[in-house]
Structure formats: structure tokens, C-alpha cells
N, C-alpha and C positions, 0 to 999 in steps of 0.2 A: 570603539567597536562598531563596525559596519553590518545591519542588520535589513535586508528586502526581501518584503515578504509581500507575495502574491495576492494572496488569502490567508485570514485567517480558519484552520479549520479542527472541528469537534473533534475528542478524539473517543474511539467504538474500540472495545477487545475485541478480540475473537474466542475469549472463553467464558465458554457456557455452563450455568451452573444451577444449583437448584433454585438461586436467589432470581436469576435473567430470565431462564428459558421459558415462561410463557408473554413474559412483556417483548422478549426479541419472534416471536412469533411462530416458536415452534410446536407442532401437536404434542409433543413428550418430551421428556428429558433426555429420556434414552437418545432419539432424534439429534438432539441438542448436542448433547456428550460426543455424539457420532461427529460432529461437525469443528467439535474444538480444536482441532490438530489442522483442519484443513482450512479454518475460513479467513485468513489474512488477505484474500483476494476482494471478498468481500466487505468485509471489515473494512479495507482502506479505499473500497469505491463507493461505500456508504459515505464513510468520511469527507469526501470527494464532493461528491452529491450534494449533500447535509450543506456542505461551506458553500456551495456555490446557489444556494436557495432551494434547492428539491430535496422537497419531503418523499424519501425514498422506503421509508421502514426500517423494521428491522431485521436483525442480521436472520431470523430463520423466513420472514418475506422474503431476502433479497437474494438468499441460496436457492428459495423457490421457483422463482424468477430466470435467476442464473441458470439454475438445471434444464427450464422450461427453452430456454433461449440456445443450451449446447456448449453454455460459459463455461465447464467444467468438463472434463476429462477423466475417466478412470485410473489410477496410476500417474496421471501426468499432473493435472492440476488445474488453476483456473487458467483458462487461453486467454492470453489478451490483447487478442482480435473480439472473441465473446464478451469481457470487459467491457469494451470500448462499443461496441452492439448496444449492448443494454445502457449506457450513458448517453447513447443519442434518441433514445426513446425520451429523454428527459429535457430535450433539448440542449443538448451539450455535445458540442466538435469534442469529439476522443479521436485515437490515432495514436496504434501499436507501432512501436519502433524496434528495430534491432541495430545490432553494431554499433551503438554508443559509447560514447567515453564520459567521465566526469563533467568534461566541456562542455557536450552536447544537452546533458542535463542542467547546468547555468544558462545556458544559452536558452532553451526553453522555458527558464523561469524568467530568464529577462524579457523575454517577450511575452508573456503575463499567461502561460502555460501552469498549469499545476501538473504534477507529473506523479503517479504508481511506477516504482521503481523495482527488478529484482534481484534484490542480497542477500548473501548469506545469510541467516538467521542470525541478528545481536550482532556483525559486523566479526563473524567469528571463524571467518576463511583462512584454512591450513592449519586451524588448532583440532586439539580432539577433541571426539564427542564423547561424550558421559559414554554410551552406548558402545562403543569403538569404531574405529576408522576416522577418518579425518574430514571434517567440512568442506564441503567443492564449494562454487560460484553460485552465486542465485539460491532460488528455491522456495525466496519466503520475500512477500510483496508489501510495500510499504511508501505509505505518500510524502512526498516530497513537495512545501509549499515555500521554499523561501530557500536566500542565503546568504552568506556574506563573510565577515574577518571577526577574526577571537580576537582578543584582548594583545595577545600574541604574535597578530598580527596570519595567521594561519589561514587559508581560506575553509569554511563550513558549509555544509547544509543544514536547512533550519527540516524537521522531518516528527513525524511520530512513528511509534515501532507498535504496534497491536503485536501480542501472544497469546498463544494456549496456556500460560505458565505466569503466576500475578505477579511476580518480583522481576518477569521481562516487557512486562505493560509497561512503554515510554514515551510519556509525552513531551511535546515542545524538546525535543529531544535537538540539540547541537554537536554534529554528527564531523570532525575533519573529511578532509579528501586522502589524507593520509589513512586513514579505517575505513573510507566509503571507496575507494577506487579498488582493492584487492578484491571484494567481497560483490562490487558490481558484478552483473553478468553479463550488462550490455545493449539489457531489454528492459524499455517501459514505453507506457503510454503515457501522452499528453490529454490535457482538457482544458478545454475551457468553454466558457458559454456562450454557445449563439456565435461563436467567430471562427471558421476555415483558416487554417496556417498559411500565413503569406509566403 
């Protein structure tokens, strides 16, 4: 099994609960609650942060932040051009992509890139949802630090998955391209510290 990995990095939920919400930095719970469903953008540029030495906070600091900064959108979500803003305060080359393929995503980790990727929630594109209707592309953001071959011989990402939901909290999570390319959307950022993309 072939395994390269960038960084290693911590892994943050994005669900907030009575046990978290004043250690992740939010005034109330209510607050906190408010924020469970949306903060996988932050959650996984904490994480981001966190591995690459910046002490960043936590997740209700870093929504504060975010909001302060315009990382966030009503209806839409975290923008990550906003993202990658607030990771150069920290001293860290970020850089929103579009039009990506799976390649482009290897390709960036082999050049020692850690990458916010976004996919379908759980790798769950074209099934239904509990709620009805059917899963599109993208939507829900999640860092990608490594990759390489299963046992299988299969190509992987190595990734963690932050949720609102604790049974879809997934760490060191070994992701195929056969589950990660339908559910790509095409969009992420890159990071890395202190170094401009050759």
C-alpha cells in the first residue's frame, strides 16, 4: 500500500453542542447550534491552520473572523476566495481553484499543496436524501492531506470529513477516486506555508 502524505492534520467537527460551545468560542449555545449545519468551511481551515503551525482558535473565533472578513455568504456558503483571504493573514499561500478534476487535486498534493476540497456531503452524489430529492455536486468542504493506492491496488485520498451529524465525523478517512470524482465539484483551494505556486 502506497501512502503520501503532505501533512499531517488534527481533525475539528463542525458540531456544536452543549459539551464544545464555549471552549470553541461561541457567546451561547443557541449561537453555536446556529452554526452546526454550516461550518465545514471552517472546521476544515482550522484544520488546515492547526497542521501547518497556526494557532488559529476555535471554530466560534474563526466563524467570527470569517464573517468579519465576508468568508461567508447568506444562502451560499463559505466563498473560498474568503477562505483563502483569512489563511494569508496567517502566513499561508492559499489559492481558490475552479474546474478541477481528481488529477488536479494529486497533482497539488504532490507538490506539497494541502487542499479544501468540495463534495458532496459523505461522497453521497446521485443518492437520496433522508429529506427528498437527490444529492448534486459539492456543497460541503473538506481537507484533503495526502494520497496514494489501497491494498487493491486502487488509487485513494488520504482526507478527513468534519459533520454536523457524529456517526459522519471521519477521520484519516481513505477516500477511492472511484467515490471522490462523481461527488467533486471541481472547486478547492490550495495551502501551503510561506510558498507562491510555481
Amino acid at each position: 500500500m502506497e501512502r503520501n502524505i503532505v501533512q499531517r492534520l488534527p481533525f475539528y467537527t463542525q458540531r456544536m453542542t452543549e459539551d464544545n460551545w464555549r471552549q470553541e468560542g461561541f457567546p451561547s449555545l443557541a449561537e453555536a447550534e446556529s452554526w452546526t449545519m454550516r461550518g465545514c468551511g471552517i472546521a476544515s481551515l482550522r484544520m488546515v491552520l492547526d497542521g501547518l503551525g497556526c494557532a488559529c482558535g476555535g471554530q466560534g473565533d474563526m466563524i467570527a473572523r470569517g464573517l468579519a472578513a465576508g468568508a461567508y455568504k447568506e444562502g451560499v456558503g463559505w466563498i473560498h476566495w474568503g477562505l483563502a483571504h483569512m489563511a494569508k493573514d496567517y502566513g499561508v499561500f492559499a489559492e481558490a481553484r475552479r474546474g478541477q478534476r481528481p488529477e488536479d487535486v494529486r497533482s497539488a498534493l504532490e507538490q506539497g499543496f494541502l487542499c479544501i476540497v468540495s463534495v458532496t456531503p459523505f461522497f453521497q452524489y446521485g443518492k437520496e436524501r433522508p429529506e427528498g430529492g437527490i444529492y448534486g455536486k459539492g456543497g460541503h468542504l473538506i481537507p484533503v492531506y495526502g494520497y496514494g493506492e489501497d491494498q487493491g491496488g486502487r488509487k485513494i485520498f488520504l482526507l478527513h470529513h468534519p459533520s454536523a451529524f457524529p456517526e459522519k465525523n471521519k477521520a484519516d478517512w481513505e477516500v477511492s477516486w472511484e467515490a471522490f470524482a462523481p461527488s467533486f465539484s471541481g472547486n478547492m483551494i490550495v495551502f501551503r506555508k510561506g510558498k507562491a505556486a510555481k
